[in-house]
C-alpha positions in Angstrom: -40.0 -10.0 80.2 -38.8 -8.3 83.1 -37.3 -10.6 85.3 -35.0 -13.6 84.6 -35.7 -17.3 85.7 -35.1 -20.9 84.5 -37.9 -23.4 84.8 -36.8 -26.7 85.9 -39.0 -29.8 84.8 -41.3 -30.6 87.9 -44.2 -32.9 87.3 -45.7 -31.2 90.5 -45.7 -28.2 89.5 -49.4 -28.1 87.3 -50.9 -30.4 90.2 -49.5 -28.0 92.8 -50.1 -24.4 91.0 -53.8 -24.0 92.8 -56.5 -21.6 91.0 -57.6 -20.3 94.2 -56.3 -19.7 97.7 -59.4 -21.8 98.3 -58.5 -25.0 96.4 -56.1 -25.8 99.5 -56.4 -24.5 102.6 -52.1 -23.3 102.8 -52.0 -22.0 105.9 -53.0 -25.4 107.3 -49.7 -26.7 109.4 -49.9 -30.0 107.2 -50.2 -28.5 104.2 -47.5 -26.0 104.9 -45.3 -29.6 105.1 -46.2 -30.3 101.9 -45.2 -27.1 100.4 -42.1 -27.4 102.2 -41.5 -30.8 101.3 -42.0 -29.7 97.2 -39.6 -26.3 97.5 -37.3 -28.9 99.2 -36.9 -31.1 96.1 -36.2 -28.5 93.6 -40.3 -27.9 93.2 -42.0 -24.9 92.7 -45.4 -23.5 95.1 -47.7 -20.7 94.2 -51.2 -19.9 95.0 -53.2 -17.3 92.5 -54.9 -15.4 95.0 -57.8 -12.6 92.6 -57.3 -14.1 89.5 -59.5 -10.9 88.0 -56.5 -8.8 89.0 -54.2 -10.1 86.2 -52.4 -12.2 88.4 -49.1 -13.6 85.9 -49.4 -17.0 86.8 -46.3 -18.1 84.6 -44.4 -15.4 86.0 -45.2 -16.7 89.6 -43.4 -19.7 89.1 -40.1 -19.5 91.3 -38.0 -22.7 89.7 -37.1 -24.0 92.7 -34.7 -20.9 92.9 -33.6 -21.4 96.5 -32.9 -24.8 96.0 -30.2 -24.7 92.9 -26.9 -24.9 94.4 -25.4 -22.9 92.0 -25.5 -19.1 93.1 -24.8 -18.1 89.4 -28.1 -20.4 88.2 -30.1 -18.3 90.6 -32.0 -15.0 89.3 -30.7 -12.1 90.7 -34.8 -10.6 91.1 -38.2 -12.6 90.5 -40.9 -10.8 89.3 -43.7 -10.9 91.7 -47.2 -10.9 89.9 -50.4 -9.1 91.9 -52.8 -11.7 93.3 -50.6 -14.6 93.8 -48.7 -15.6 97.0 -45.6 -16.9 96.0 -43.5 -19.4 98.6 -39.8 -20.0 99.4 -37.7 -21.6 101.8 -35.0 -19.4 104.1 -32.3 -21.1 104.8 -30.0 -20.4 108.1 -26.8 -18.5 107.4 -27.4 -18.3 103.7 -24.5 -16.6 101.6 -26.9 -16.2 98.4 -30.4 -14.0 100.5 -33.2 -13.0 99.5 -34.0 -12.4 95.9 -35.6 -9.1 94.8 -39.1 -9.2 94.4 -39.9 -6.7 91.6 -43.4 -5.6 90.7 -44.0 -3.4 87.9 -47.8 -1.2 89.0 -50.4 -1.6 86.5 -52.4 1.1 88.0 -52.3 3.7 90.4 -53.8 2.5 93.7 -53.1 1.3 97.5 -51.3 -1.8 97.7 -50.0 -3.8 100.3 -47.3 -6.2 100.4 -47.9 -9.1 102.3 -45.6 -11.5 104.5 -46.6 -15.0 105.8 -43.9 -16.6 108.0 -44.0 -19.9 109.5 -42.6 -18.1 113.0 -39.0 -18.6 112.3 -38.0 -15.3 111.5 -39.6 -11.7 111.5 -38.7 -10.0 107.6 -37.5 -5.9 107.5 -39.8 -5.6 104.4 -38.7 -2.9 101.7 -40.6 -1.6 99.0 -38.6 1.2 97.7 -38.1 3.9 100.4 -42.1 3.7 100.6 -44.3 2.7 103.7 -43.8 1.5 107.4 -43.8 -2.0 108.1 -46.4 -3.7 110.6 -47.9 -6.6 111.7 -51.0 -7.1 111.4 -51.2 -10.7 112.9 -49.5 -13.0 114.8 -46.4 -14.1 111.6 -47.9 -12.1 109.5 -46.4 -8.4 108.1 -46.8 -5.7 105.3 -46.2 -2.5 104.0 -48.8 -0.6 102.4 -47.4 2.0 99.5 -49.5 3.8 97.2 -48.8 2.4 93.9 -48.3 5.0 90.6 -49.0 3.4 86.8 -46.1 2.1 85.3 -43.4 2.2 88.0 -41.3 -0.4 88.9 -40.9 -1.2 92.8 -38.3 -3.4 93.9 -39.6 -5.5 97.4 -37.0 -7.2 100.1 -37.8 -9.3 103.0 -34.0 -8.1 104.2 -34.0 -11.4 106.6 -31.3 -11.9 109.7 -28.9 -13.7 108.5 -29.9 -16.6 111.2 -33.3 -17.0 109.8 -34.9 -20.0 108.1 -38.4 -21.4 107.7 -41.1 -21.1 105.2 -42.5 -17.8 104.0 -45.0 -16.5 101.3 -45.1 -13.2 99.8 -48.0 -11.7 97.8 -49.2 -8.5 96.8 -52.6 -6.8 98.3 -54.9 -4.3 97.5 
């Protein structure tokens, strides 16, 4: 595999790993209190957004890795599978940032990567040295790349230090 993570036991986890962006509406203030509530506890939130795509549902699982207290028990990059939005925390003044988010392209095509904040902080997204970042919609950002077979692209949300909140990542065509 090419990304390092430990999964820690989380009954939620099944229940909470959706099959659709449909089968919970996410974006919905109370159920983004709920997701915060399970990344919180050590949980884990992801929502497989075009299944046909391939999306790597196992890979999507984060392990609670924002919440270990442990920098050293934290991957150092998580591997961020097409089609699924993948949720974290940010924590104010956090030592330990932003993991990398690395995507290995299956094909060559436009992609998009795609930020979802909950208002508390505006990310500088990096992918590579490719694209421009914009905002589309109100706490929402990306940065559209083409995308050549087989290369690996390594994605930041580079934060300001004095951000926290809830965010989602996922990867667009």
């Amino acid at each position: 595999m090419s990304f390092r993570m430990r999964l820690a036991p989380c009954a939620l986890i099944a229940a909470l790993l959706a099959a659709s962006a449909q089968a919970a509406n996410v974006d919905d203030p109370s159920m983004q209190e709920v997701i915060r509530a399970v990344l919180a506890s050590g949980g884990n939130y992801a929502v497989a957004e075009d299944t046909q795509e391939g999306g790597d549902l196992a890979g999507a699982m984060l392990a609670g890795q924002e919440q270990r207290a442990s920098p050293q028990a934290r991957p150092a990059d998580v591997s961020l599978p097409y089609g699924v939005r993948l949720f974290r925390l940010a924590k104010k003044d956090d030592a330990e940032g932003t993991p990398a988010f690395i995507y290995t392209a299956r094909s060559s095509r436009s992609l998009r990567v795609w930020v979802g904040t909950d208002g508390g902080f505006v990310p500088a997204i990096t992918v590579n040295s490719l694209g421009t970042q914009i905002s589309p919609a109100s706490n929402e950002y990306e940065v559209a790349f083409e995308a050549v077979a087989g290369r690996v692209y390594t994605i930041r949300l580079n934060e300001p230090p004095a951000s926290e909140g809830l965010d989602s990542i996922a990867i667009r065509k």
